[in-house]
MARLUMFI-60627 format. One line per 8 residues: their letters; for each residue x, y, z of N, C-alpha, C. Coordinates in nm, 3 decimals. Example, Ala and Ser with C-alpha at 12.3 -4.5 7.8 and 13.67 -1.06 7.14 Angstrom:
! MARLUMFI-60627
as) 1.319,-0.569,0.780,1.230,-0.450,0.780,1.320,-0.330,0.780 ~ 1.285,-0.225,0.708,1.367,-0.106,0.714,1.290,0.003,0.787;
***
This chain:
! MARLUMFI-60627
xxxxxxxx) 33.416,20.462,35.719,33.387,20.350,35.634,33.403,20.220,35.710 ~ 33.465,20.252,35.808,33.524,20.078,35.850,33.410,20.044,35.983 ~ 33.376,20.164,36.015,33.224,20.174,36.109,33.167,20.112,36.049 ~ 33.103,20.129,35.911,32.962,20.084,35.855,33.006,19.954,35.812 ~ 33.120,19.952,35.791,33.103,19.724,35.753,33.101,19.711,35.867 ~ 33.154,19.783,35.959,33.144,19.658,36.111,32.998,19.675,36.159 ~ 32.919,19.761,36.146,32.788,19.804,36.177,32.754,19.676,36.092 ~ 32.740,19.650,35.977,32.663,19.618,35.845,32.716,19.477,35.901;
xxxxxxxx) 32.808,19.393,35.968,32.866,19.280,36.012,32.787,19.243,36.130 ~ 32.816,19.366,36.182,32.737,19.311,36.382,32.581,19.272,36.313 ~ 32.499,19.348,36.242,32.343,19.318,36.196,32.343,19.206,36.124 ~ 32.433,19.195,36.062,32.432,18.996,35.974,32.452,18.912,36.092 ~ 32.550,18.924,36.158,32.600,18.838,36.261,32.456,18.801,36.367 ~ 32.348,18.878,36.420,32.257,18.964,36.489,32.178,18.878,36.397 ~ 32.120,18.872,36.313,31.970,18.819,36.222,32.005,18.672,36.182 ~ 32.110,18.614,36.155,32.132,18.511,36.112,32.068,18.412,36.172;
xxxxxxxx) 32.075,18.382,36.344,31.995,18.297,36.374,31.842,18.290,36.332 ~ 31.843,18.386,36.347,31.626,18.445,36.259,31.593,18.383,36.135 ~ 31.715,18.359,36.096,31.681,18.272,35.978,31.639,18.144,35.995 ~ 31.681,18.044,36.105,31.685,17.952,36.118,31.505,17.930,36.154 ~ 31.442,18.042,36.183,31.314,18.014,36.212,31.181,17.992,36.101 ~ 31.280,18.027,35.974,31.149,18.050,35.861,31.128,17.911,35.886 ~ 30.992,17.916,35.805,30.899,17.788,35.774,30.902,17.779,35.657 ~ 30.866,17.643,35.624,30.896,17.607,35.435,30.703,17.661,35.423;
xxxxxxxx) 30.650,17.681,35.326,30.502,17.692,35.282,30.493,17.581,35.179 ~ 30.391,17.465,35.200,30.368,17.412,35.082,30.239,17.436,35.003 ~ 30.245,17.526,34.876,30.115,17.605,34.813,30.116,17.462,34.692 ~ 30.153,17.338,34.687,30.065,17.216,34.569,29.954,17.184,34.630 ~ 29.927,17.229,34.713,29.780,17.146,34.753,29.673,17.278,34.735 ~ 29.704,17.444,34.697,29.582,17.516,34.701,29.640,17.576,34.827 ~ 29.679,17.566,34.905,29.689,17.698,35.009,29.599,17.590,35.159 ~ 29.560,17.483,35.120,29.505,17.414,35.250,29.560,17.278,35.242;
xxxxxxxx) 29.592,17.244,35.403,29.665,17.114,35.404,29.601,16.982,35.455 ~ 29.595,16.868,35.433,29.483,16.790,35.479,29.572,16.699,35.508 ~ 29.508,16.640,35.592,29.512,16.542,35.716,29.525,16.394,35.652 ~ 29.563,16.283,35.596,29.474,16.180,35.539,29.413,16.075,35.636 ~ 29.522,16.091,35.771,29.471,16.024,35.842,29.364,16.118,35.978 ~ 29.284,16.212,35.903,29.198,16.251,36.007,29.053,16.217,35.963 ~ 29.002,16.173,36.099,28.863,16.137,36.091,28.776,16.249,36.123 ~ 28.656,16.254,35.979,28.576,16.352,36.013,28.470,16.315,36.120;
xxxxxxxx) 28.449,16.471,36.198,28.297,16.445,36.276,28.182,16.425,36.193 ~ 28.162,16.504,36.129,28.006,16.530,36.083,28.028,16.441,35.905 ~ 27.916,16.351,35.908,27.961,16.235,35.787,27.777,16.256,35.734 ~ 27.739,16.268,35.595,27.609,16.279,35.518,27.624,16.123,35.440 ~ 27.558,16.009,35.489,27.563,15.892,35.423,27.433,15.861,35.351 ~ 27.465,15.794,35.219,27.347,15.751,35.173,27.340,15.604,35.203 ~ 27.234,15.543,35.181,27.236,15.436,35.276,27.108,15.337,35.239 ~ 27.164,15.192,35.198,27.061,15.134,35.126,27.036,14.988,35.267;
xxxxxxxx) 26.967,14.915,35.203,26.945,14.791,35.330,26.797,14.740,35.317 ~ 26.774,14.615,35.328,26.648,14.572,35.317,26.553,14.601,35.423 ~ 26.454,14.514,35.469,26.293,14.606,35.496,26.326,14.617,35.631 ~ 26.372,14.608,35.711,26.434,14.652,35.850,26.570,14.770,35.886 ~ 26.582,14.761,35.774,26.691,14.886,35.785,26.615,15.031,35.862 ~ 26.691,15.082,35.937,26.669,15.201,36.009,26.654,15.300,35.935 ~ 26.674,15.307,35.845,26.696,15.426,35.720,26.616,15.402,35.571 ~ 26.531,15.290,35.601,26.454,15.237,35.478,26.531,15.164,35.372;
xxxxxxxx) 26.445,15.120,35.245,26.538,15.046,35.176,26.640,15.147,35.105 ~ 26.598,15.256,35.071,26.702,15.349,35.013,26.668,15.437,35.119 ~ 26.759,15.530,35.137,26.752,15.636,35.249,26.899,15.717,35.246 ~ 26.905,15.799,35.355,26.985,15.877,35.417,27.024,15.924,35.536 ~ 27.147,15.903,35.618,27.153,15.967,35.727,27.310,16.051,35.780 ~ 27.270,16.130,35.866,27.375,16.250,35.939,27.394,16.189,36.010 ~ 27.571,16.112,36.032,27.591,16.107,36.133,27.728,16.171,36.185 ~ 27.717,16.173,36.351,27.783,16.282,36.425,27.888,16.173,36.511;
xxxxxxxx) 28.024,16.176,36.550,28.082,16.158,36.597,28.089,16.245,36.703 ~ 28.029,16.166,36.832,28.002,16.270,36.951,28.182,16.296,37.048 ~ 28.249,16.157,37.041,28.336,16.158,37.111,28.433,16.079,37.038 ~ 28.555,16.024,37.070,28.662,15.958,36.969,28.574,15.832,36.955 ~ 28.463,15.787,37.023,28.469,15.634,36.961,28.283,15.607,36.996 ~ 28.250,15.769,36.977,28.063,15.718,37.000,28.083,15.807,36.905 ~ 27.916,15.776,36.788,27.867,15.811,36.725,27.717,15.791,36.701 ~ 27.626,15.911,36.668,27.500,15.942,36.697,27.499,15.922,36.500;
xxxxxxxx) 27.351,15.866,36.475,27.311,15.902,36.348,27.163,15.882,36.350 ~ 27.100,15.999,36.281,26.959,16.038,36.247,26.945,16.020,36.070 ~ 26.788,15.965,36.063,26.810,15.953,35.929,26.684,15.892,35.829 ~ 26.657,15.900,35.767,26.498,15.864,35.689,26.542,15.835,35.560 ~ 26.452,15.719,35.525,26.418,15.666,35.354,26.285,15.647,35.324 ~ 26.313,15.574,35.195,26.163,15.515,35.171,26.137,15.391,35.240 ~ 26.005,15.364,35.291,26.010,15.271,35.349,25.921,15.131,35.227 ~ 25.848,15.209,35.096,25.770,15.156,35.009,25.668,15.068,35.014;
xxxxxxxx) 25.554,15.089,35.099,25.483,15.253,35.121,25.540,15.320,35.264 ~ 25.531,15.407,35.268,25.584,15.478,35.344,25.731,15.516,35.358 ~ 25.738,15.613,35.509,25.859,15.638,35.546,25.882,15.601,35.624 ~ 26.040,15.618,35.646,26.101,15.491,35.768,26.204,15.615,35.828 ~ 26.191,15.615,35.955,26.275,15.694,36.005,26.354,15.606,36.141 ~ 26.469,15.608,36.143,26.592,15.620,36.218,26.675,15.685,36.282 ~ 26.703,15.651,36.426,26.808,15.679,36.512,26.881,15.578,36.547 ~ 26.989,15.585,36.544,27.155,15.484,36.573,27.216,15.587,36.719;
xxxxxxxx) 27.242,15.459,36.785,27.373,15.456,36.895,27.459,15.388,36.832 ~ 27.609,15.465,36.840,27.700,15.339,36.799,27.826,15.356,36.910 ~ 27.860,15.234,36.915,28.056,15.221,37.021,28.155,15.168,36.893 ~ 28.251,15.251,36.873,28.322,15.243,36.791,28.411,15.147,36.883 ~ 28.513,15.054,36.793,28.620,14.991,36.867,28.720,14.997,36.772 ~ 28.821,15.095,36.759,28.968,15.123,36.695,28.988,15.188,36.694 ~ 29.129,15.248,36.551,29.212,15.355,36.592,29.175,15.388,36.407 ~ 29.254,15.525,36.399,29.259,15.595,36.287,29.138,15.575,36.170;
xxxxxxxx) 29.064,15.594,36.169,28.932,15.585,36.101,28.919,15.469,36.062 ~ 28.933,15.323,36.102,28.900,15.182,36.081,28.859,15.130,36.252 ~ 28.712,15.145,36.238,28.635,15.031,36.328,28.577,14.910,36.285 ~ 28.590,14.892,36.438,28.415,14.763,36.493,28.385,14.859,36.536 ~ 28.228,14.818,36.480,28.124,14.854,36.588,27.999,14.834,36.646 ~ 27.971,14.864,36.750,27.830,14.771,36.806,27.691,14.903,36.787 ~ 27.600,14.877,36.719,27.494,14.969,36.735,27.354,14.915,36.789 ~ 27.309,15.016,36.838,27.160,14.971,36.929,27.075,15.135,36.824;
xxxxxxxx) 26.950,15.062,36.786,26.890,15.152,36.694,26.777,15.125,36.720 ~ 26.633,15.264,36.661,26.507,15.234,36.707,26.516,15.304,36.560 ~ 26.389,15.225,36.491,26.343,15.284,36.356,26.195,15.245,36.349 ~ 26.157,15.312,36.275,25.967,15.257,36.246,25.920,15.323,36.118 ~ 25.827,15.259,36.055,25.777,15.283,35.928,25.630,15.345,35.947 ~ 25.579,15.521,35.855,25.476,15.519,35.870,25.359,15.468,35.842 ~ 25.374,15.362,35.749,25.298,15.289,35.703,25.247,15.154,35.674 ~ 25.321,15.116,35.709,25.341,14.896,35.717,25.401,14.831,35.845;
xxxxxxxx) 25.346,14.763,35.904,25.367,14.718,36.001,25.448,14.605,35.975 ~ 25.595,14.629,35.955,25.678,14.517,35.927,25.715,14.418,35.994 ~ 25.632,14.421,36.119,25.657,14.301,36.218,25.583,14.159,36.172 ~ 25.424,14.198,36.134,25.312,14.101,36.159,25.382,14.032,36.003 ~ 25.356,13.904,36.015,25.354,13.819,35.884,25.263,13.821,35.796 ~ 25.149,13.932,35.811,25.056,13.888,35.689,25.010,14.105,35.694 ~ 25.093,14.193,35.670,25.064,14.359,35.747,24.943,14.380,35.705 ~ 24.842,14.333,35.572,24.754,14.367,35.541,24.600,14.309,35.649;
xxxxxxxx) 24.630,14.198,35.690,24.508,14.160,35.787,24.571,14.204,35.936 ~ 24.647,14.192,35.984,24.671,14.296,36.108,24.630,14.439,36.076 ~ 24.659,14.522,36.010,24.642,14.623,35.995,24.452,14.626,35.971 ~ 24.409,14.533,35.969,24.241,14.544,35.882,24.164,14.508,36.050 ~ 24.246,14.430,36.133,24.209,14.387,36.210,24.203,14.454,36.395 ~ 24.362,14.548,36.391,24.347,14.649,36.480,24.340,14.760,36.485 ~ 24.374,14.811,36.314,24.395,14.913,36.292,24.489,14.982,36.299 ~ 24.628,14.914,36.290,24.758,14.972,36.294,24.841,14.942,36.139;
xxxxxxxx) 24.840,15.060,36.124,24.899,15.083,36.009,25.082,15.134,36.010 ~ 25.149,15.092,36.109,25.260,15.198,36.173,25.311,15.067,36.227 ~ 25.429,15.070,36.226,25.528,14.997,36.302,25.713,15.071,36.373 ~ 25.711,15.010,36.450,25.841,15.032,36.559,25.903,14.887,36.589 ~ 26.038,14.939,36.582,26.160,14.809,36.622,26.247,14.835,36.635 ~ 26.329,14.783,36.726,26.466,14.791,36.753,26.549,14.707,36.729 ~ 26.719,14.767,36.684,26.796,14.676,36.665,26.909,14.667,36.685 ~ 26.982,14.506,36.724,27.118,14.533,36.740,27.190,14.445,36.716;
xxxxxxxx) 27.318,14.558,36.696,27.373,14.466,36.558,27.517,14.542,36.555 ~ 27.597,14.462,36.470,27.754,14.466,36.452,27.847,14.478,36.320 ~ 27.922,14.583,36.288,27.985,14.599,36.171,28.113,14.638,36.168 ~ 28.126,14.741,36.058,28.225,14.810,35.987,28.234,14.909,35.954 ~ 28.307,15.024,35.992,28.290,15.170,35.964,28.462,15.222,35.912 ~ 28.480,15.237,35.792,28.585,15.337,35.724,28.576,15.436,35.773 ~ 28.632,15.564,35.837,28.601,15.692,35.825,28.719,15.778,35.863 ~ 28.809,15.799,35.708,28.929,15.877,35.697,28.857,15.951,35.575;
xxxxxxxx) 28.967,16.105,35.608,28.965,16.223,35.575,28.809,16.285,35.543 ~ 28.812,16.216,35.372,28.641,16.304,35.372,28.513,16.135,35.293 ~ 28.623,16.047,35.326,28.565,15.941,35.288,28.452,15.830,35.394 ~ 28.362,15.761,35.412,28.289,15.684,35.475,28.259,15.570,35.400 ~ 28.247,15.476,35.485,28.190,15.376,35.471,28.133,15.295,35.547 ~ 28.019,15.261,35.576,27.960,15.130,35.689,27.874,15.067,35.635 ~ 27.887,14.910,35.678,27.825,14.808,35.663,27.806,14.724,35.783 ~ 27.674,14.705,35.854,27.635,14.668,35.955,27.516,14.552,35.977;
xxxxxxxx) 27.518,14.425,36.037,27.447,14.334,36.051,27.341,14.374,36.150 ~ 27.243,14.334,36.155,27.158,14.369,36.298,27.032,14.237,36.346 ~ 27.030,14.163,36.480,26.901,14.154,36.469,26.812,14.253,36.498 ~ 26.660,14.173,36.482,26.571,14.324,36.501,26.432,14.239,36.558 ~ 26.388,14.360,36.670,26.255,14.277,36.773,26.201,14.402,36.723 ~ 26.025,14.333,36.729,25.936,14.493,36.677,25.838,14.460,36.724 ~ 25.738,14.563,36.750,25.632,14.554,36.814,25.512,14.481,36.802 ~ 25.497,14.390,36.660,25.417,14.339,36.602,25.384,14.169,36.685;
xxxxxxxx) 25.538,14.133,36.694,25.503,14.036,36.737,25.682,13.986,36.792 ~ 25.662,13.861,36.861,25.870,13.822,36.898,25.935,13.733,36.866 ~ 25.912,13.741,36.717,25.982,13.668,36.638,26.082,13.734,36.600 ~ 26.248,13.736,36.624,26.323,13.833,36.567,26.435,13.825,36.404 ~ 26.443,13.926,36.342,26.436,13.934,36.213,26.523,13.986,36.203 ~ 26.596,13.983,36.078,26.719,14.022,36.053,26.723,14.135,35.964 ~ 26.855,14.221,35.975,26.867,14.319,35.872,27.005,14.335,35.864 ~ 27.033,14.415,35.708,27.168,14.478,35.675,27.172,14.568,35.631;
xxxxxxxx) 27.250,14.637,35.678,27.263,14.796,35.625,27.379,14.870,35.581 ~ 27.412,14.975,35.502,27.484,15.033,35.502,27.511,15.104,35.407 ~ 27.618,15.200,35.395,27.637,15.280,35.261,27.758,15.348,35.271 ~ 27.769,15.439,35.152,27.895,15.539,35.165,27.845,15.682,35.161 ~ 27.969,15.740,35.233,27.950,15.861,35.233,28.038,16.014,35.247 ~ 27.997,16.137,35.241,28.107,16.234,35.210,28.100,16.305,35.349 ~ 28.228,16.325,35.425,28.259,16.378,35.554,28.305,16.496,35.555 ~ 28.284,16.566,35.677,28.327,16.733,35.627,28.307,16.746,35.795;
***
């Protein structure tokens, strides 16, 4: 008998530190734990902005956080008539999902030549119904946990003619 408490002693004595290794589990959140201060890569923005916007006046775009402080975005709206399609470069400048940032963008509309001042007699006159422009320009980007936000100034040069024109853009959006 005096074997088995001392047996039954040496194995308590023996596991006790093992205890010291559990982990607490916290199951209030569902069984998954989130980050608040993590910035997502991959962000689906909707995205409004007047007639130079890269993304049309209403639109949409995917954008990708390639590295901690570049980000790529692709993206199409209405352009009314037409469609307007967009690509963004951007240089992020901060920390924890609150930037500046500088973007250089090429967008064009299939149908209105938003450069010329009068699109209906240019268009009658060379036959271009299509326009291209680039722009660059400077903002604001939120982007913690699954939340977005950007709002961005831009000038903008286009192929029509070199007078340069202004735009604003931006929207919110859900990150994952």
């Amino acid at each position: 008998m005096v074997v088995i408490l001392q047996t039954v002693r040496l194995l308590a004595l023996l596991l006790m530190p093992s205890l010291a290794f559990a982990d607490e589990v916290d199951l209030t959140r569902g069984g998954r734990r989130r980050d608040e201060n993590r910035v997502p890569t991959l962000v689906l923005r909707a995205e409004g902005a007047n007639e130079f916007g890269p993304f049309g006046y209403v639109g949409g775009a995917l954008s990708w956080l390639a590295g901690p402080h570049n980000e790529l975005e692709l993206g199409a709206g209405g352009g009314f008539p037409g469609l307007q399609l967009g690509f963004a470069a951007r240089q992020l400048f901060g920390e924890q999902g609150q930037f500046l940032l500088a973007e250089l963008s090429l967008a064009g509309n299939t149908r209105v030549d938003r450069g010329h001042p009068n699109p209906l007699i240019n268009a009658a006159a060379v036959g271009q119904t299509s326009s291209l422009w680039t722009s660059l320009g400077i903002g604001f980007e939120q982007r913690t946990d699954i939340f977005d936000l950007s709002v961005a100034a831009d000038i903008v040069f286009t192929t029509a003619d070199l007078t340069p024109h202004w735009c604003v853009h931006g929207g919110v959006g859900f990150g994952f």
